[in-house]
C-alpha positions, 0 to 999 in steps of 0.5 A, spaced: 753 518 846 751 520 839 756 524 836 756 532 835 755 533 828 748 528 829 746 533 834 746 539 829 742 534 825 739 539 819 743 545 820 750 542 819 748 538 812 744 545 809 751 548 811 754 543 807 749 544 801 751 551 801 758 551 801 758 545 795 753 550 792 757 556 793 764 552 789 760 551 783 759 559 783 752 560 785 749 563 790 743 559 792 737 555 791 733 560 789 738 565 784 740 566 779 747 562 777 753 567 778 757 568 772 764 568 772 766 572 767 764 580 770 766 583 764 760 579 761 756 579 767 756 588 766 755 587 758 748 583 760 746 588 764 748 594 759 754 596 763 760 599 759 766 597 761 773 601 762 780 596 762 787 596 759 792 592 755 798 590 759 804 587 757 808 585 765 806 578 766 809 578 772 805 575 780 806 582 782 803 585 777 797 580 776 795 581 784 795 588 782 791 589 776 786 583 779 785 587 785 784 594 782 778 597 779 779 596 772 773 591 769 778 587 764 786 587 761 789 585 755 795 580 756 799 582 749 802 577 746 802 581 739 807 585 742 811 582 746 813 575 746 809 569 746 811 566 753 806 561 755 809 560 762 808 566 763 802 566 762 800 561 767 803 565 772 799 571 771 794 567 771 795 563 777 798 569 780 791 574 780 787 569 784 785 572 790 782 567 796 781 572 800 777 575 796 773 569 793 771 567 800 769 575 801 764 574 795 761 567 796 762 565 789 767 564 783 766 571 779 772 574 777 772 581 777 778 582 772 778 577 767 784 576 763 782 577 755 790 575 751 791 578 745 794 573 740 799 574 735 797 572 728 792 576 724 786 574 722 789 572 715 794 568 718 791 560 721 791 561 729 787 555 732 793 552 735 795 559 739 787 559 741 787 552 743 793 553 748 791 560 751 785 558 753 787 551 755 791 555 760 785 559 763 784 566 759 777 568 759 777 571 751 782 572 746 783 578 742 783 576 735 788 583 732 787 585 724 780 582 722 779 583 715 773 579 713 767 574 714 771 569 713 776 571 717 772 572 723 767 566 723 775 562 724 776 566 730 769 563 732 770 557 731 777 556 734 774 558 740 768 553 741 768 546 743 765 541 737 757 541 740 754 536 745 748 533 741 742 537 742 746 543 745 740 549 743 746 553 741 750 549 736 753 555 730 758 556 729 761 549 730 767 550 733 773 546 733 777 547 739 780 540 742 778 538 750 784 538 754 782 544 759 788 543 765 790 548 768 783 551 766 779 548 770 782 549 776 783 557 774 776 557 773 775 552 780 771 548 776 772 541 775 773 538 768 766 538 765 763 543 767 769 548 764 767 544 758 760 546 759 761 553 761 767 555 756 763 557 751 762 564 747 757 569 749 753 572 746 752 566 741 751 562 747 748 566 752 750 562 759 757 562 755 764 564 760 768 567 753 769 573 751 771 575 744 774 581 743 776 582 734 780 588 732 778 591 726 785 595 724 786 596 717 781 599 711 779 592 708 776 591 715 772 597 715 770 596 709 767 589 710 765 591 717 758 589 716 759 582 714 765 581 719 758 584 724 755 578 721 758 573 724 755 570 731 759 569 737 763 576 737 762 580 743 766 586 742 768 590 736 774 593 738 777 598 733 785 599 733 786 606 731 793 607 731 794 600 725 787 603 722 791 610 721 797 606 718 793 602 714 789 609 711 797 612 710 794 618 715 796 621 721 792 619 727 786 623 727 786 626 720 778 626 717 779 619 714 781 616 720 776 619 724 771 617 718 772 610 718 773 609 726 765 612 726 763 607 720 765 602 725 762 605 731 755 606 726 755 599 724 756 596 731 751 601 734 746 597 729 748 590 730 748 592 738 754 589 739 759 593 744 764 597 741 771 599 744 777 604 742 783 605 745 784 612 748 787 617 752 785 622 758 784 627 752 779 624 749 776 618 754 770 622 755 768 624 748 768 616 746 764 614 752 759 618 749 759 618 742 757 610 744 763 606 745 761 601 750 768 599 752 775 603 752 782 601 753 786 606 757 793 607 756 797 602 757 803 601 762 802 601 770 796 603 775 799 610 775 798 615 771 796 617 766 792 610 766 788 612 773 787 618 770 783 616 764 780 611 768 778 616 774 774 621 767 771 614 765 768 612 772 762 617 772 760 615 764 760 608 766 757 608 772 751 612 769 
């Protein structure tokens, strides 16, 4: 008597086929590979995108904000202690099986970006080789003020280049020892190293990096800064470039130098993003910030608020 998975012969060896196919994050033969990172995923596709800056690190928090409707979060670690356990923990915590098996694919609807501590002035290779080792899908880069500053935040983030990659500038530098990331991503070892690269300046690329522009030298070299390939969102920090400006938030000069910023990220197509409230959301979105940071803290109010005035501008 033959035994009962020959009886089913083709069918059982396809079903296999699609659960190995599915694992690697695809969706079959004859589509397109499913990107893991949703932020990206909706920036390629001309999407703007709504999330916030968190700085509870805790399981309940991370099973919260991954399931809401927000398209990303910032972990701070700027602000708040640079814990790299912690990380971990929200990391691991906001995994979702049930909601991986409900999709068929690896896609993270929430990806985590971290916001590192040092300034661009100040040397962070370490730092971004650990966050990313831990499993961050970006890194916030606070207090960029130059072109020189900006290509090291690149190249902090990139893996040397594969002989014959088409995509090889800027050469990065970041060391390989991607566990736990790997299993964050569910992939195995090489193929993280494969697919955590930065996008735009490798189109398939995974990582998003958000670099901050917060104080008057950063506006002034903004063009430069823009230059640089490999920066996916520009995000002005208002509440620094105020300081650094010696004005009150909102004063004519600050507003000036937030749309020199904009101005500028609008001519190079690379997405802007702004911190913001729900009293100016709307106004943002439609000046032509691809990307706002609701305010930050739970998902309560006044965040759910500013992000239920956001929806219909981004959804459009």
């Amino acid at each position: 008597m033959r035994h009962s998975w020959v009886r089913f012969g083709v069918p059982v060896l396809a079903a296999v086929f699609l659960v190995i196919w599915l694992g690697g994050g695809f969706l079959s033969a004859q589509q397109a590979p499913v990107r893991l990172n949703a932020a990206i995923d909706k920036l390629v596709r001309g999407k703007s995108l709504a999330g916030a800056i968190v700085y509870d690190f805790s399981l309940y928090a991370a099973a919260q904000f991954s399931q809401s409707d927000l398209d990303f979060v910032i972990l701070d670690m700027e602000h708040r202690a640079m814990d790299f356990e912690r990380l971990e923990t929200f990391l691991m915590g906001s995994i979702n099986k049930a909601e991986i098996a409900k999709q068929g694919n690896l896609q993270v609807r929430v990806p985590p970006i971290v916001r590192i501590p040092t300034y661009g002035r100040a040397l962070n290779e370490a730092i971004v080789k650990q966050v990313l080792d831990i499993g961050a899908f970006g890194i916030m880069f606070p207090a960029i003020e130059n072109k020189e500053q900006a290509l090291a935040a690149v190249r902090a983030s990139r893996y040397p280049p594969l002989k014959g990659t088409k995509y090889p500038q800027p050469v990065g530098i970041r060391g390989n020892g991607n566990m736990p990331a790997a299993w964050y991503w569910g992939l195995t070892r090489p193929e993280y190293s494969l697919r955590a690269d930065i996008w735009p300046a490798n189109p398939q690329g995974e990582l998003l990096l958000f670099l901050q522009v917060e104080t008057i030298e950063g506006v002034r070299n903004i063009n430069e800064i823009l230059s640089v390939p490999g920066i996916g969102v520009l995000f002005v920090g208002p509440n620094d470039l105020s300081w650094s400006l010696g004005v009150q938030s909102g004063a004519p000069e600050h507003e000036e130098a937030i749309q020199v910023v904009l101005g500028a990220c609008k001519a190079k197509n690379i997405p802007c993003a702004i911190t913001v409230t729900a009293n100016d959301v709307v106004k943002r979105l439609n000046e032509g910030f691809r990307i706002v940071s609701l305010p930050s803290g739970g998902l309560e109010a006044p965040m759910d608020q500013t992000l239920k005035l956001a929806r219909p501008i981004i959804q459009r």
